[in-house]
C-alpha positions as CSV (number, residue, x, y, z in Angstrom):
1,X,64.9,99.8,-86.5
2,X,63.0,98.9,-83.6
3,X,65.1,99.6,-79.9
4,X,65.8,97.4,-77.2
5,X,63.8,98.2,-73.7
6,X,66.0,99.8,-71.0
7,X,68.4,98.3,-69.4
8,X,67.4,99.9,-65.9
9,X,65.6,102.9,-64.8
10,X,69.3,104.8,-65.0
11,X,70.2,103.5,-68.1
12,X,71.0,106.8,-70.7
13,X,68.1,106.9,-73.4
14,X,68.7,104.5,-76.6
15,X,69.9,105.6,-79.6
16,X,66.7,106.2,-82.6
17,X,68.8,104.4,-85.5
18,X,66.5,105.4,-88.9
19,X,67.7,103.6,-92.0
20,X,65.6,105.1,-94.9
21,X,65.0,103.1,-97.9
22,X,66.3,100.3,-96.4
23,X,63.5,98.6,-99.0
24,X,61.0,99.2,-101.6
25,X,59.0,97.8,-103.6
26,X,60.2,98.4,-106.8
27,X,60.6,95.6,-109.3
28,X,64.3,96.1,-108.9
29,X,65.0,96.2,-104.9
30,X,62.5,93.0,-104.8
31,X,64.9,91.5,-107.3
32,X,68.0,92.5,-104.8
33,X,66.3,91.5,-101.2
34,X,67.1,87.6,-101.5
35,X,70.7,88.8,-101.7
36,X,70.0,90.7,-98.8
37,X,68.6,88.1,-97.1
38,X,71.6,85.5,-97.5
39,X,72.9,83.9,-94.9
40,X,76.6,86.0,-94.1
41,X,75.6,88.9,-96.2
42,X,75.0,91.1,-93.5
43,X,76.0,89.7,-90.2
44,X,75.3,91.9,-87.7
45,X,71.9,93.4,-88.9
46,X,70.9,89.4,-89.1
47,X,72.1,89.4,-85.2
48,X,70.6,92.7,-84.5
49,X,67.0,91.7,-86.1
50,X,67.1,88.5,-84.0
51,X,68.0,90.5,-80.7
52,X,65.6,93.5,-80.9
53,X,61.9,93.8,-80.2
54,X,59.2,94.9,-82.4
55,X,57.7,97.8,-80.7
56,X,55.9,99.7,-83.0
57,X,54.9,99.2,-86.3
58,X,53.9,102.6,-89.1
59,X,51.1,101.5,-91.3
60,X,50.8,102.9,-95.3
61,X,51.3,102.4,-98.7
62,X,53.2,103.2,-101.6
63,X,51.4,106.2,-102.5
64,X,51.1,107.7,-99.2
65,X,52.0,111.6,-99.6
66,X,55.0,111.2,-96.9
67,X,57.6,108.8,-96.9
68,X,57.8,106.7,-93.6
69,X,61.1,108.1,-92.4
70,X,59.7,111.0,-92.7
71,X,56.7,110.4,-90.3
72,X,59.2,108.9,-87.8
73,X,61.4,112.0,-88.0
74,X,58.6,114.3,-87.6
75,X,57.4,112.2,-85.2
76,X,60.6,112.4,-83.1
77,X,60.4,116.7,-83.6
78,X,56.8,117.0,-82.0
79,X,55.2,117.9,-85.4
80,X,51.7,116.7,-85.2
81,X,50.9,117.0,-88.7
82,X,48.9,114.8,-91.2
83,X,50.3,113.0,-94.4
84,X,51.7,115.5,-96.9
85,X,51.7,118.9,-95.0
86,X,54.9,118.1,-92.9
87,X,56.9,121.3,-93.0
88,X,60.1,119.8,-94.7
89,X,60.9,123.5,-96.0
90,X,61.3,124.8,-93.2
91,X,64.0,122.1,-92.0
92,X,65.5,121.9,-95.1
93,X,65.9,125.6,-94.8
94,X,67.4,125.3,-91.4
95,X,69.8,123.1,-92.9
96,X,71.1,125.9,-95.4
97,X,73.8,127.0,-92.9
98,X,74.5,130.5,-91.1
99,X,74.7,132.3,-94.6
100,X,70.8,131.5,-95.4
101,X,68.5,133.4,-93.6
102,X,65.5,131.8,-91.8
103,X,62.1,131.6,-93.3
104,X,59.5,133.8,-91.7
105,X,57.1,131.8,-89.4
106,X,54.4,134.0,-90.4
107,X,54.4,132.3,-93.4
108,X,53.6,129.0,-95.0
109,X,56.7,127.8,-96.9
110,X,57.1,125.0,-99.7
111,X,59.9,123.2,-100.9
112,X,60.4,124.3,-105.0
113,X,63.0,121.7,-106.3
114,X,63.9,122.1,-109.7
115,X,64.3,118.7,-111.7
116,X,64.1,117.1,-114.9
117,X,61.0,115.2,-115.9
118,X,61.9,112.5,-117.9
119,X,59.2,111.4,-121.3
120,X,59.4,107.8,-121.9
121,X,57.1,106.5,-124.4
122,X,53.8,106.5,-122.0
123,X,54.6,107.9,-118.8
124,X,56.8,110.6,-117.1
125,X,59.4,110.0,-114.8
126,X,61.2,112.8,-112.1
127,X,64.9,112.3,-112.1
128,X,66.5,113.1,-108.4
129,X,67.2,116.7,-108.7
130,X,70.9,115.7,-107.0
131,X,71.9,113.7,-110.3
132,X,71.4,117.1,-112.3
133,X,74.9,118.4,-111.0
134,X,73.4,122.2,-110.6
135,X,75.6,124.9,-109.3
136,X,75.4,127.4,-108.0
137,X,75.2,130.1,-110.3
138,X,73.5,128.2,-113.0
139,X,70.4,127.3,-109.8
140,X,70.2,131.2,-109.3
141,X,70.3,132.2,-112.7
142,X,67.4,129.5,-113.4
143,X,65.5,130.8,-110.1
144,X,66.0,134.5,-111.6
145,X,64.5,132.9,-115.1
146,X,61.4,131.4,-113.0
147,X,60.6,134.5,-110.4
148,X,58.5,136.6,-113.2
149,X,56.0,134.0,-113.3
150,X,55.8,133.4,-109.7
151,X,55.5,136.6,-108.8
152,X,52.8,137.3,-111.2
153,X,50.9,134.3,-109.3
154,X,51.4,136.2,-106.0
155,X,54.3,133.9,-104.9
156,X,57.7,134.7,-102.8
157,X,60.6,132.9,-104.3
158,X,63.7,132.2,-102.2
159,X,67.3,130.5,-103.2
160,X,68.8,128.0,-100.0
161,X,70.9,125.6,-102.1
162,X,71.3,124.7,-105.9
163,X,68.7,121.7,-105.6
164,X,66.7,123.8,-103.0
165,X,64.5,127.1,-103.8
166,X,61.5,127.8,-101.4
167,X,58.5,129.6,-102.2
168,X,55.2,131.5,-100.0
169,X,51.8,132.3,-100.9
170,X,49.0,133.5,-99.2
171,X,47.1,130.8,-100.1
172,X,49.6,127.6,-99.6
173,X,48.4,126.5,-95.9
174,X,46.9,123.5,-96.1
175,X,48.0,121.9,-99.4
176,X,49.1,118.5,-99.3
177,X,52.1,117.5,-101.6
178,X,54.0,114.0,-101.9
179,X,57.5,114.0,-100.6
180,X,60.5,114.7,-103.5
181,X,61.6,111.3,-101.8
182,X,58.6,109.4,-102.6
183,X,58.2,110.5,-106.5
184,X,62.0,110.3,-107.2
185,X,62.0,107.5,-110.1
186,X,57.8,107.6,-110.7
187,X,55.6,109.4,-112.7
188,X,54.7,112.8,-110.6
189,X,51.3,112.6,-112.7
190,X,50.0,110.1,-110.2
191,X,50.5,112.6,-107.4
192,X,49.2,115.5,-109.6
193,X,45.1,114.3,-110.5
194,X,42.6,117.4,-110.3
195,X,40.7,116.7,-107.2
196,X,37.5,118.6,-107.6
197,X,37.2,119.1,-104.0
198,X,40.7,119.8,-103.6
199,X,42.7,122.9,-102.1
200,X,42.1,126.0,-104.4
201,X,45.9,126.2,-105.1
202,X,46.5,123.2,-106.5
203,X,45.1,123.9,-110.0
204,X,46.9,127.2,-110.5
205,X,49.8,125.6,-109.4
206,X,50.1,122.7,-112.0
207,X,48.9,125.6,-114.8
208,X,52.3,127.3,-113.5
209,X,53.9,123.9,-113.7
210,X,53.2,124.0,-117.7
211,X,54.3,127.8,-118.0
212,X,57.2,127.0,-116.2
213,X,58.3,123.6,-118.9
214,X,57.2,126.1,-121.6
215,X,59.8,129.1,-120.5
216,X,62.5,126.7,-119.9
217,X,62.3,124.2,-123.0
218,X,64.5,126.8,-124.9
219,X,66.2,128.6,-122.0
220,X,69.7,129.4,-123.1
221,X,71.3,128.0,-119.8
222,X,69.3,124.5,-121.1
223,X,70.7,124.6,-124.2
224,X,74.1,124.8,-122.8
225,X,73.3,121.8,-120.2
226,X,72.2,119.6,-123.8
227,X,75.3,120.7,-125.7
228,X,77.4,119.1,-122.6
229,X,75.2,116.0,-122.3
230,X,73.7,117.0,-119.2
231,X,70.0,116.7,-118.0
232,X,67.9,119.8,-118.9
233,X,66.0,121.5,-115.9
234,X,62.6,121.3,-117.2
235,X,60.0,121.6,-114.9
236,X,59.6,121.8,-110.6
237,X,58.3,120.1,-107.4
238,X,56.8,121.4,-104.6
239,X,57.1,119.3,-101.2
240,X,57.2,120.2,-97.7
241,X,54.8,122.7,-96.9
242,X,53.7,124.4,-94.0
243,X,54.6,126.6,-91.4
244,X,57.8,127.0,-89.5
245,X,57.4,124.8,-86.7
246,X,58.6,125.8,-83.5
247,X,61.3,122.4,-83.2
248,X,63.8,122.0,-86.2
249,X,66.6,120.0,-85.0
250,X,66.1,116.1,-84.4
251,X,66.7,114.9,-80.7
252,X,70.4,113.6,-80.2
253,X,69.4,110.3,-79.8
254,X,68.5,110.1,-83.2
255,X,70.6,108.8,-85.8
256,X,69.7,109.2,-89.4
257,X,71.8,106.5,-92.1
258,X,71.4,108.0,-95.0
259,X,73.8,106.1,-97.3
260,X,70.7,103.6,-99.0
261,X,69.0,106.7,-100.3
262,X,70.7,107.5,-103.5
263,X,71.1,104.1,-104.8
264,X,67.9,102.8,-104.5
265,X,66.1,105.4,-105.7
266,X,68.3,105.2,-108.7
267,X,67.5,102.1,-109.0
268,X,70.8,101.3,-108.5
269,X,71.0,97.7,-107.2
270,X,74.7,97.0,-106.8
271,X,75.5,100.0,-105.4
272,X,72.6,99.7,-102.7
273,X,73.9,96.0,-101.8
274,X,77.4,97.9,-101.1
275,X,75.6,100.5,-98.5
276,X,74.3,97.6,-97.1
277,X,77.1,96.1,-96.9
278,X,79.3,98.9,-95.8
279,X,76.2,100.3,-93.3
280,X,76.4,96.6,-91.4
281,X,80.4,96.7,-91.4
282,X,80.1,100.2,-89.5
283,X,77.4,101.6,-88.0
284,X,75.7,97.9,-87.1
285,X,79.1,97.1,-85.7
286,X,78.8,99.6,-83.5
287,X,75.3,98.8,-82.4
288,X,75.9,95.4,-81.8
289,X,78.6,96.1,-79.9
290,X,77.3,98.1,-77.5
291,X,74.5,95.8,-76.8
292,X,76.7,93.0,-76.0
């Protein structure tokens, strides 16, 4: 959201609001916008969009590797790093709380998110990772399943959270990955093409992709998940790599709304109207409040 100018030279820096996914365009959010845009749906953003100034404006497409809150946010951390090798493990890492230990900054570090890919009738489609209801013990005991075949590749595998495993090899700097975000609900075979001129990992690791669907399609622990009417964990992506950077907490003047992410990339319509609506009854109260 873009931020009004100063008030005067002593006025305390403005507050970054970020509201990811506050649109797409997906057939189903285009469908949605108009309600959006009604007159007395949302008050106060309506006010807030009329009051503001556009100061900046991030350029991209659909298919870009890294999502555009994500370029903000790294952005606002100092990270000067191109599209797809922003070092999202490592935050996400950082995140894990006092019981996880940091990664090593030696090291380049992706994000390994175990999913379910989905086989429609032409296409695959990757299911968020946070619908699969893992826990815990059932995340480990899958990572356990996995770290054989890793470690045969010359890869480090780490556990941080049941939808979070991270993993090093001495060849991962400098591969260029989409964000989880931005293949959530799409077909990860549009971010997964051979390039022939592309890093020297990136082959081996889609080869370890198929090994991996291949070890798990009969995995006891997924035929326990089918026999309760629960996704299977099928396959993995790998996001967010990089190197430790030295900065991995967001300024305090930025505030990240996070409550339009789950809906929309489920494609949940309704439910994303009621963020909305709940997001302008609360946090763009408060805004407009303390502008007036």
């Amino acid at each position: 959201m873009p931020l009004p100018p100063f008030a005067s030279p002593d006025s305390p820096p403005p507050t970054h609001w970020v509201i990811p996914f506050a649109s797409s365009l997906s057939a189903p959010c285009q469908h949605a916008l108009p309600h959006v845009d009604a007159p007395g749906t949302l008050p106060r953003l309506s006010s807030l969009l009329g009051r503001l100034q556009v100061v900046a404006r991030l350029e991209g497409d659909e298919y870009q590797l890294s999502m555009p809150h994500e370029r903000v946010l790294a952005a606002e951390m100092g990270w000067e790093a191109a599209d797809g090798l922003q070092p999202w493990a490592a935050w996400w890492a950082a995140q894990d709380g006092p019981g996880s230990a940091p990664l090593e900054a030696d090291r380049c570090w992706a994000l390994l998110s175990p999913g379910h890919w989905l086989m429609g009738r032409d296409h695959l489609t990757l299911l968020d990772p946070q619908s699969l209801g893992l826990d815990e013990a059932t995340s480990k005991a899958l990572l356990e399943a996995l770290r054989a075949l890793f470690e045969d590749e010359g890869w480090t595998l780490r556990w941080g959270a049941p939808t979070r495993w991270y993993a090093s090899h001495p060849e991962l700097d400098g591969l260029p990955t989409a964000s989880l975000d931005r293949v959530i609900g799409r077909d990860p075979d549009i971010w997964l093409h051979e390039d022939p001129d592309g890093h020297p990992l990136a082959r081996r690791l889609r080869r370890l992709q198929a090994e991996v669907q291949m070890l798990l399609y009969q995995h006891p622990l997924n035929d326990a998940r089918s026999e309760q009417g629960l996704a299977t964990v099928n396959s993995f992506w790998v996001s967010g790599c990089g190197r430790p950077p030295r900065t991995l907490t967001l300024p305090a003047v930025t505030r990240v709304l996070g409550e339009l992410r789950a809906p929309l990339l489920g494609d949940d319509m309704p439910l994303w109207l009621e963020a909305w609506r709940h997001l302008d009854a609360t946090a763009l109260a408060d805004l407009t409040q303390a502008l007036d």
